[in-house]
N, C-alpha and C positions, 0 to 999 in steps of 0.2 A: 033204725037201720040207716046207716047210711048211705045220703046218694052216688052216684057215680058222678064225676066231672066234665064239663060238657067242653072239647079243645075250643079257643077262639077261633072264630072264622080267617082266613086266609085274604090278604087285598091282593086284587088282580091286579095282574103288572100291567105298566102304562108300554102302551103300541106305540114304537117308534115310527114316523111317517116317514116316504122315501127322500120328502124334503130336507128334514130334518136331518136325516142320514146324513145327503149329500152337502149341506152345509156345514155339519163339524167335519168332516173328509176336507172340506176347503179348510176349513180354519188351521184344522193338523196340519196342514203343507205351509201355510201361510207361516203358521208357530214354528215348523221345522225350518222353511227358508230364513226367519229374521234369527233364529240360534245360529245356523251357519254364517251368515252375516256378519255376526257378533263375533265369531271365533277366526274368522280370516282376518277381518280387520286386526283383530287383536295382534296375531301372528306377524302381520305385514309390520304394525307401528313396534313390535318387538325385534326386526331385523334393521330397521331404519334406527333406532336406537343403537342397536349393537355396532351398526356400519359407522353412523356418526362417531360414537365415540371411539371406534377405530382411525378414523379419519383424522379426530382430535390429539390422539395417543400419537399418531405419525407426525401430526403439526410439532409438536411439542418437543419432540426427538430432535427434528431436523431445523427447528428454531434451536437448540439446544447444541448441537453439533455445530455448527455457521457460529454461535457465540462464541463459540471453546475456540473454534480456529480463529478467529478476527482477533485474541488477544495473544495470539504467538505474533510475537514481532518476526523472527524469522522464517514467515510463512510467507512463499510465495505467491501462490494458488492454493483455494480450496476448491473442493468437491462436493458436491452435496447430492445425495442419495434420496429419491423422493421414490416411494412407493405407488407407484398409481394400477388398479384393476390386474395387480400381481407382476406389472411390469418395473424394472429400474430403468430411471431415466437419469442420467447425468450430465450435470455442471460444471464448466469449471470458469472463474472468472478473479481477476486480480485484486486481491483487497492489502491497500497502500493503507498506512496509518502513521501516524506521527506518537509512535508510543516513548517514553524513555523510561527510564529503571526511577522508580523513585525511594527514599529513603540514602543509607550508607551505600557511596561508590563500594565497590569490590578493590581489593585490593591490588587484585592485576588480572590483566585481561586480553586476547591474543584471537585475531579473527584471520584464518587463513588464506591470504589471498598471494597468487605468484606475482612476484616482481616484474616489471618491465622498463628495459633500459628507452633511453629517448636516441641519444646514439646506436648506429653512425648516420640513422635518416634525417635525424629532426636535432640537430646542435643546440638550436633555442626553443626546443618544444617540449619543456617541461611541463605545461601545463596539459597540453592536448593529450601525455603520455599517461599525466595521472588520470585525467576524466578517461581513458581507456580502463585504467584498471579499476576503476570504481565501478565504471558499466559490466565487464565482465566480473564482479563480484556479488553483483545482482542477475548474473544470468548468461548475460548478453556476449555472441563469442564477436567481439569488434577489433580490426586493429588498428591501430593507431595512424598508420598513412590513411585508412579509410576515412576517417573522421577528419583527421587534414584538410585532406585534398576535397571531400564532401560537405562538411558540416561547418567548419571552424570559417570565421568572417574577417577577412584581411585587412589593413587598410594599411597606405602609405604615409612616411612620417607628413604629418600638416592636413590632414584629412579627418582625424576621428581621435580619441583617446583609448589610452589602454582598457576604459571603461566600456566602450563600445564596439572595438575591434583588437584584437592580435595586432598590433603595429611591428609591419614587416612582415617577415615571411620566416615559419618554423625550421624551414629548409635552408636559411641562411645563418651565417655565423654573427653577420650586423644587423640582425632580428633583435627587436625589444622581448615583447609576451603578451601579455593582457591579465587581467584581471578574472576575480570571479566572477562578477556578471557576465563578462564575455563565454564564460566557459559553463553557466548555466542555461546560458540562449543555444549552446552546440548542444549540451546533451538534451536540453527538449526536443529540439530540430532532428536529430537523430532516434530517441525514441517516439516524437509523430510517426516519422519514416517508418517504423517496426508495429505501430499501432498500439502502442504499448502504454498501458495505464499507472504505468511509473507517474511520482513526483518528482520533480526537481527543484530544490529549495537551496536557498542564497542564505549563510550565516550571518547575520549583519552584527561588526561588534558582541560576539557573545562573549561571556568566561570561559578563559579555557578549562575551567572545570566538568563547563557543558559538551566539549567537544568529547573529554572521556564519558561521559556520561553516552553520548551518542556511538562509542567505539562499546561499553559494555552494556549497550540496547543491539549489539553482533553490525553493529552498521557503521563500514569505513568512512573518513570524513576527506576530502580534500582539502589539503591546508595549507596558506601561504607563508613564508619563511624566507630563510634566506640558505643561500649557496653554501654550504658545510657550517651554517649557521655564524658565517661571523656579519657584521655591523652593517648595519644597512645605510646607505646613504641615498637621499633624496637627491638627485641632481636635474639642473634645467635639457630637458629633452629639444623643443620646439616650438614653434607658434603656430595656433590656429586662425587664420586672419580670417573677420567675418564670419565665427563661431555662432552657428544656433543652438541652442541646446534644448533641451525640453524639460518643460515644468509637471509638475505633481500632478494638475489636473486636463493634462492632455496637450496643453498649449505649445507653445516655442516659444523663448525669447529672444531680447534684440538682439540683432548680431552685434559681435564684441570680437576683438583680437584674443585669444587665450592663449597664459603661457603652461605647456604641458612639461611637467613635471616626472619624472620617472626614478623610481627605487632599485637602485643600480644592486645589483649581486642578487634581485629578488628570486624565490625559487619556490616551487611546486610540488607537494609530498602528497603523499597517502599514508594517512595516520592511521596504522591498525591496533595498535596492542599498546598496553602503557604494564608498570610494574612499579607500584607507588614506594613500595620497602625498599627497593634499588635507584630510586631517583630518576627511572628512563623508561621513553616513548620509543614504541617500535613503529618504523617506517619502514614504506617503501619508496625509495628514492631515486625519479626517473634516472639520473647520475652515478647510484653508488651500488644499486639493490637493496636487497633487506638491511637494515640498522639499526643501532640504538644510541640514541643522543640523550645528553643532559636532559631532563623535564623542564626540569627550570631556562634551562639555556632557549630551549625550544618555546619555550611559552614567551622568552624577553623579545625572541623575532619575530613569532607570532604578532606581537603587541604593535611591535617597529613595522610590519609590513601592513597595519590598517586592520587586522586581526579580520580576514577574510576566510573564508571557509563555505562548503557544498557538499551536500547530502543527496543524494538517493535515496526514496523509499518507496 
């Protein structure tokens, strides 16, 4: 007969102390605080991430945008849009460059700028009439008695050269002119006055290839020539007795007697526009208004008057 099976006996559960207790109750809080710890932190280096490279995403636009505009030559002012804490904050400041068109000239090329006579105020102020209309092609509303009578530097014959001053006076009919250095010292003098982050640059000797090249970069050139462009003649003007001059690296030299020289019929344009299939430069001619002359004929005066020329940019 079989026996009955006897259950195993039961172990008695172990009695938790109140110590015991209340030290894993501390450790729970402990393990709960350093979880929450772990999860803010986390949160917070996940917004600083996201914000950065928001912040980076902005940089990048607005470097981007400043690029694109800096390489439009006929940008006067940019603007630049910066995002800060959902605010726009705007710029605007003048970026000057000395760009030109490079590869094949264009075959013709036409930059709109209005005429301005030199008469009946300024008989011999061809030259002061074009620096008006150059400046006012860049912006500037100037007119031409203003720059006269304020900016332009006089000097009486035996005093200075057409290099250094207007010899004579614009206002008179026995007025000489001056040259393009004299009339790149006016227009800087004039845009300091305005505050104005223009250049003013002296052509020295370039090709006149360069000078279209600078009319199809949309940028008028001032150019010397001659009076309905016939033949230029050098003739003895007068003496400078006890001429100082100044040298390259800041100095003077001896004083000398100089004999000054002057380019009888010389004349002052504003080269806008050329048309190489048709053989012709379009000017504007403080004497005649808008025109168009030989290319050729204009570039042999060019050459004959010291092949001088001034930019704005």
């Amino acid at each position: 007969m079989a026996g009955s099976a006897t259950p195993p006996s039961q172990q008695p559960r172990k009695r938790v102390s109140h110590v015991q207790a209340k030290n894993r109750r501390v450790l729970a809080v402990l393990l709960l605080a350093f979880l929450i710890f772990l999860f803010r932190r986390g949160c917070v280096a996940c917004v600083r991430s996201h914000d950065k490279k928001e912040n980076q995403t902005a940089a990048v636009t607005t470097t981007a945008v400043t690029t694109e505009l800096t390489s439009e030559e006929t940008t006067v002012t940019t603007t630049t849009l910066l995002q800060t804490n959902n605010a726009t904050v705007t710029t605007t400041e003048v970026l000057p460059t000395e760009y030109l068109i490079s590869g094949e000239l264009p075959s013709s090329y036409l930059i709109e700028v209005d005429p301005i006579l030199q008469n009946p105020e300024l008989p011999t102020g061809c030259e002061i009439t074009t620096l008006t209309m150059l400046l006012r092609s860049v912006g500037f509303d100037v007119d031409k008695v203003q720059l006269a009578d304020g900016y332009l530097t006089c000097e009486s014959e035996g005093k200075a050269t057409p290099k250094e001053a207007f010899i004579g006076s614009p206002y008179d009919t026995a007025g000489y002119g001056c040259y393009a250095s004299v009339i790149v010292d006016t227009a800087r003098k004039y845009l300091s006055a305005q505050n104005s982050g223009r250049i003013v640059k002296e052509l020295v000797s370039v090709d006149f290839e360069d000078l279209l090249r600078e009319v199809a970069s949309n940028r008028p050139v001032a150019v010397w020539a001659s009076i309905n462009l016939v033949d230029i003649q050098e003739i003895y003007a007068y003496t400078i007795y006890d001429y100082v001059g100044k040298t390259e690296n800041g100095g003077t030299t001896e004083p000398k007697d100089l004999d000054v020289y002057w380019l009888e019929n010389e004349h002052a344009f504003l080269l806008k526009g050329y048309d190489l299939d048709r053989g012709v430069v379009i000017v504007n001619d403080p004497l005649n208004g808008e025109m168009e002359y030989s290319l050729e004929r204009f570039k042999e005066c060019y050459a004959q008057c010291y092949r001088q020329a001034v930019i704005i940019y």
